[in-house]
C-alpha positions as YAML, in Angstrom:
chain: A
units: angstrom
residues:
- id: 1
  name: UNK
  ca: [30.14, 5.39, -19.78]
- id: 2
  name: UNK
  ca: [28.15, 8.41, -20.05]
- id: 3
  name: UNK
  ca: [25.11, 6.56, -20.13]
- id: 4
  name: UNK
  ca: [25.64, 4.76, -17.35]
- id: 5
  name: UNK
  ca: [26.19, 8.11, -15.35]
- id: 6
  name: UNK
  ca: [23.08, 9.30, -16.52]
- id: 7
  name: UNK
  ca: [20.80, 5.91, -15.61]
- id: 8
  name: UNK
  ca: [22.86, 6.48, -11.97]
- id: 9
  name: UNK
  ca: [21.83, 9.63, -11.91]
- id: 10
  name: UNK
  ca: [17.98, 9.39, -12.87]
- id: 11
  name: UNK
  ca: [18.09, 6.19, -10.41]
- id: 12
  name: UNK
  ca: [19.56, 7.94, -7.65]
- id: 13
  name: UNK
  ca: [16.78, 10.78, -8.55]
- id: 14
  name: UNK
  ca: [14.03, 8.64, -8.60]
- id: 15
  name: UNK
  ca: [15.06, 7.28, -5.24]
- id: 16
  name: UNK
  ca: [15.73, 10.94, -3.67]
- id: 17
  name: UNK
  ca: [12.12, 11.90, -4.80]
- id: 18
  name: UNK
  ca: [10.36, 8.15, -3.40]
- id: 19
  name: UNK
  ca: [12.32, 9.17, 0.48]
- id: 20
  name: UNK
  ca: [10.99, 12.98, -0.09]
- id: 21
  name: UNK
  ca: [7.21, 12.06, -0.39]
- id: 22
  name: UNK
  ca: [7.58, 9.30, 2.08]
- id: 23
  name: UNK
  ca: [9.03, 11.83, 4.81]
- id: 24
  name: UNK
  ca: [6.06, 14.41, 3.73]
- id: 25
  name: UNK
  ca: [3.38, 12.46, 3.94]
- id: 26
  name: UNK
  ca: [4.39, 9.69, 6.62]
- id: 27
  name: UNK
  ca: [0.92, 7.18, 7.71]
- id: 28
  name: UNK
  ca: [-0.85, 7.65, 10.40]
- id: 29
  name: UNK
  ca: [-1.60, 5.21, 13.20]
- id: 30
  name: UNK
  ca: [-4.67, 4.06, 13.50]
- id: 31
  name: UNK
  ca: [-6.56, 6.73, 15.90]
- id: 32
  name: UNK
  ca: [-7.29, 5.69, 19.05]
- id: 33
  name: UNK
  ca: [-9.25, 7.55, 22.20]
- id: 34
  name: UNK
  ca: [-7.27, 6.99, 25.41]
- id: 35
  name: UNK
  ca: [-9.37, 3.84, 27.64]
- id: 36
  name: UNK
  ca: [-10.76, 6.70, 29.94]
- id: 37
  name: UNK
  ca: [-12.77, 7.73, 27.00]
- id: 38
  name: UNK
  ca: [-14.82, 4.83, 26.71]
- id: 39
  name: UNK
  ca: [-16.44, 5.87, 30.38]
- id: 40
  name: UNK
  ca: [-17.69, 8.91, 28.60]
- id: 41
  name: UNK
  ca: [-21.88, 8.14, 28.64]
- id: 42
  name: UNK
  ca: [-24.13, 9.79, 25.81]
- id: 43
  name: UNK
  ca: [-26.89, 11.70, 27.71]
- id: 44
  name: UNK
  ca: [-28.69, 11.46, 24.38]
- id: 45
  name: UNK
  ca: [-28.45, 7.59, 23.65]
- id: 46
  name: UNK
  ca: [-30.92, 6.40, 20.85]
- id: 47
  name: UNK
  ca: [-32.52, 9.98, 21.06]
- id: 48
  name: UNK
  ca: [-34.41, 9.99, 17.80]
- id: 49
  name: UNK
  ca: [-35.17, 13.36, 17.50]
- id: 50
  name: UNK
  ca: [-31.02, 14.28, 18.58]
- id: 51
  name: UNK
  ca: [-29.83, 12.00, 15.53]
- id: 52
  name: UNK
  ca: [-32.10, 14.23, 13.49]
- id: 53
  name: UNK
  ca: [-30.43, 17.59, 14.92]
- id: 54
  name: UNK
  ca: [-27.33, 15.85, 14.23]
- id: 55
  name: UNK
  ca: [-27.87, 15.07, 10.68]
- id: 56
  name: UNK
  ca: [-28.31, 18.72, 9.83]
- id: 57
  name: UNK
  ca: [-25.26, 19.57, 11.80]
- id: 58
  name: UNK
  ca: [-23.80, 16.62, 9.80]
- id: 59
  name: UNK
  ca: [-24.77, 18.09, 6.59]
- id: 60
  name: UNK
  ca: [-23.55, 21.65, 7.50]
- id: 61
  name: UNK
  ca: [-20.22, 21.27, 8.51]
- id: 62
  name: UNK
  ca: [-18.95, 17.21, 7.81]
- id: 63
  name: UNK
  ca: [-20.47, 15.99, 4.77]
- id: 64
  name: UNK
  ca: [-17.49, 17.93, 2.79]
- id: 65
  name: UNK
  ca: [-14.34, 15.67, 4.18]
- id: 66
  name: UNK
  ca: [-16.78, 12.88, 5.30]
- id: 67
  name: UNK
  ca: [-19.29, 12.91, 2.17]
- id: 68
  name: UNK
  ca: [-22.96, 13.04, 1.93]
- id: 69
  name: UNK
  ca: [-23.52, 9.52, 3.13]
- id: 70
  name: UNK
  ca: [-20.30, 9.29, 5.36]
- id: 71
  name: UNK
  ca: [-18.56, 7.16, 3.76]
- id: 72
  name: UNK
  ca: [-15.26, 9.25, 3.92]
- id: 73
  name: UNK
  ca: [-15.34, 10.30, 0.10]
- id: 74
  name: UNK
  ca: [-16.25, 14.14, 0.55]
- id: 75
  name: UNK
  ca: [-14.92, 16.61, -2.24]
- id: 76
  name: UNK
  ca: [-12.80, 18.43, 0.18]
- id: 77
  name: UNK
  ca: [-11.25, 15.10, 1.40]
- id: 78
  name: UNK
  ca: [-9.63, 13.66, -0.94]
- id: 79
  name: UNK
  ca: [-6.51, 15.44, -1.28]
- id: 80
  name: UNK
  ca: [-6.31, 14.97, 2.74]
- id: 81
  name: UNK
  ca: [-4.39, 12.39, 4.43]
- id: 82
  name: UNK
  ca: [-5.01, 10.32, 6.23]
- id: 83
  name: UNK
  ca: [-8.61, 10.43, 4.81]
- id: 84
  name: UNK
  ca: [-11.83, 11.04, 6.00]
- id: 85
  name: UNK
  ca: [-13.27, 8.39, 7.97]
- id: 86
  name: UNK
  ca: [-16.03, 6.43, 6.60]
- id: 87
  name: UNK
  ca: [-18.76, 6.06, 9.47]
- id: 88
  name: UNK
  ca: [-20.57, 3.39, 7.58]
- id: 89
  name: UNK
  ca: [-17.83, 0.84, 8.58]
- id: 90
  name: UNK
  ca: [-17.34, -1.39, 11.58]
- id: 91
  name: UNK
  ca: [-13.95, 0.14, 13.00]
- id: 92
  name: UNK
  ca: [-15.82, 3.53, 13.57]
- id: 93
  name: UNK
  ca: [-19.00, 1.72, 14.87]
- id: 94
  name: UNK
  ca: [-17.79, -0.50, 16.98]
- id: 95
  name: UNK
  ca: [-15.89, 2.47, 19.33]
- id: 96
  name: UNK
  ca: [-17.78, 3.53, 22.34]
- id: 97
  name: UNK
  ca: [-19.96, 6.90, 21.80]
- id: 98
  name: UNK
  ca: [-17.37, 7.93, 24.27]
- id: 99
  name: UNK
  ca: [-14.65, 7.69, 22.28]
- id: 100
  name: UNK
  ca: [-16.26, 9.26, 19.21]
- id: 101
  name: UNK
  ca: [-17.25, 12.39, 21.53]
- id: 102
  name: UNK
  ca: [-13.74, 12.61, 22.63]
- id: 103
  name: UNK
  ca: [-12.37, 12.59, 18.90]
- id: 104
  name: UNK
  ca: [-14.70, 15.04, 18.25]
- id: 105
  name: UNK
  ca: [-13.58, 17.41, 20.74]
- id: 106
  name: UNK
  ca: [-9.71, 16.92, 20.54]
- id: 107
  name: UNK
  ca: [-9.35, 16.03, 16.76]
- id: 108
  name: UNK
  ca: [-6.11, 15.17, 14.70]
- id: 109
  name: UNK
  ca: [-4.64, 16.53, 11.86]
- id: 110
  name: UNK
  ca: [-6.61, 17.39, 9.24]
- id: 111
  name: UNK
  ca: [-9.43, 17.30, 11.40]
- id: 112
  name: UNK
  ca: [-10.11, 20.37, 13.67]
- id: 113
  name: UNK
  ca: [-11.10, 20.10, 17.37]
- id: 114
  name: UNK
  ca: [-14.48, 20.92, 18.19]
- id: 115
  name: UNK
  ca: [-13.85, 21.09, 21.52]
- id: 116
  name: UNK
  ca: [-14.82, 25.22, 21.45]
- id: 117
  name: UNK
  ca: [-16.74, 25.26, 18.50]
- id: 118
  name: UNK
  ca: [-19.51, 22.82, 18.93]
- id: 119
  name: UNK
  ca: [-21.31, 22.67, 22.09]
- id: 120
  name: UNK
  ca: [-21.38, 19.62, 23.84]
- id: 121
  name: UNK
  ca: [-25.02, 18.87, 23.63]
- id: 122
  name: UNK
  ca: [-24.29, 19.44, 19.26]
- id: 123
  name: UNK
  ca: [-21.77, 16.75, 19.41]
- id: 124
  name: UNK
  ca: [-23.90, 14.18, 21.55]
- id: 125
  name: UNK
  ca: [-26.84, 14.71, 18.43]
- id: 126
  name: UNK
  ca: [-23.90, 14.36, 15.91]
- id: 127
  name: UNK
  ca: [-22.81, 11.00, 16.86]
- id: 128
  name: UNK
  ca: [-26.45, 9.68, 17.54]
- id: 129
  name: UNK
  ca: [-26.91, 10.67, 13.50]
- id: 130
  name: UNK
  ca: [-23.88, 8.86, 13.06]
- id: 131
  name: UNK
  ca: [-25.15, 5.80, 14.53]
- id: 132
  name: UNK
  ca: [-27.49, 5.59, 11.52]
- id: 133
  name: UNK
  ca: [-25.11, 5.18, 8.90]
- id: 134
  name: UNK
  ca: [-24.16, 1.85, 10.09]
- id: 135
  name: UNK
  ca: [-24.20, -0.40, 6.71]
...
């Protein structure tokens, strides 16, 4: 009898503690820029020397969450969810530049809005880098 209390109670444990992390850490949707977005042009399209200031912006302040090669496996990253995106796939490259630049700017938990902090011209070079990590 008294073990059977105690396998209830480590059961009913067990569950309690599978519902707490569950509740903490629920998943994310997939991340999607409203339609409007997509009319969003890139002044800066195939702009060699723009994908080059971008990959030193790139460098500077993504390549800790989105790794050196942006595949989404940065050191500061992994204990983040959802995770990092990895740029080198075809869900991220086949959005719009549009929708990227409007990601950029509004951001979602963990990610920060750049909306203030990087100039608009920044984040048009930024996503012309990212267009070379394509696989």
């Amino acid at each position: 009898m008294k073990t059977t209390k105690i396998l209830v109670g480590l059961v009913l444990t067990s569950f309690v503690y599978v519902l707490s992390i569950a509740f903490t850490n629920p998943p994310q949707d997939k991340w999607v820029a409203p339609k409007s977005a997509d009319k969003i042009i890139n002044p800066l399209k195939n702009d060699i020397n723009a994908a080059a200031s971008g990959k030193k912006l790139f460098k500077m302040m993504c390549s800790v969450c989105h790794g050196v090669k942006g595949k989404g496996d940065g050191m500061a990253g992994a204990g983040l969810t959802p995770k990092p995106t990895d740029f080198t796939n075809n869900d991220f490259q086949s959005q719009t530049d549009g929708a990227i630049f409007w990601k950029l700017a509004k951001g979602r938990t963990p990610m920060a809005s750049y909306e203030s902090s990087i100039p608009e011209n920044k984040r048009w070079q930024l996503i012309n880098y990212l267009r070379t990590l394509k696989k």
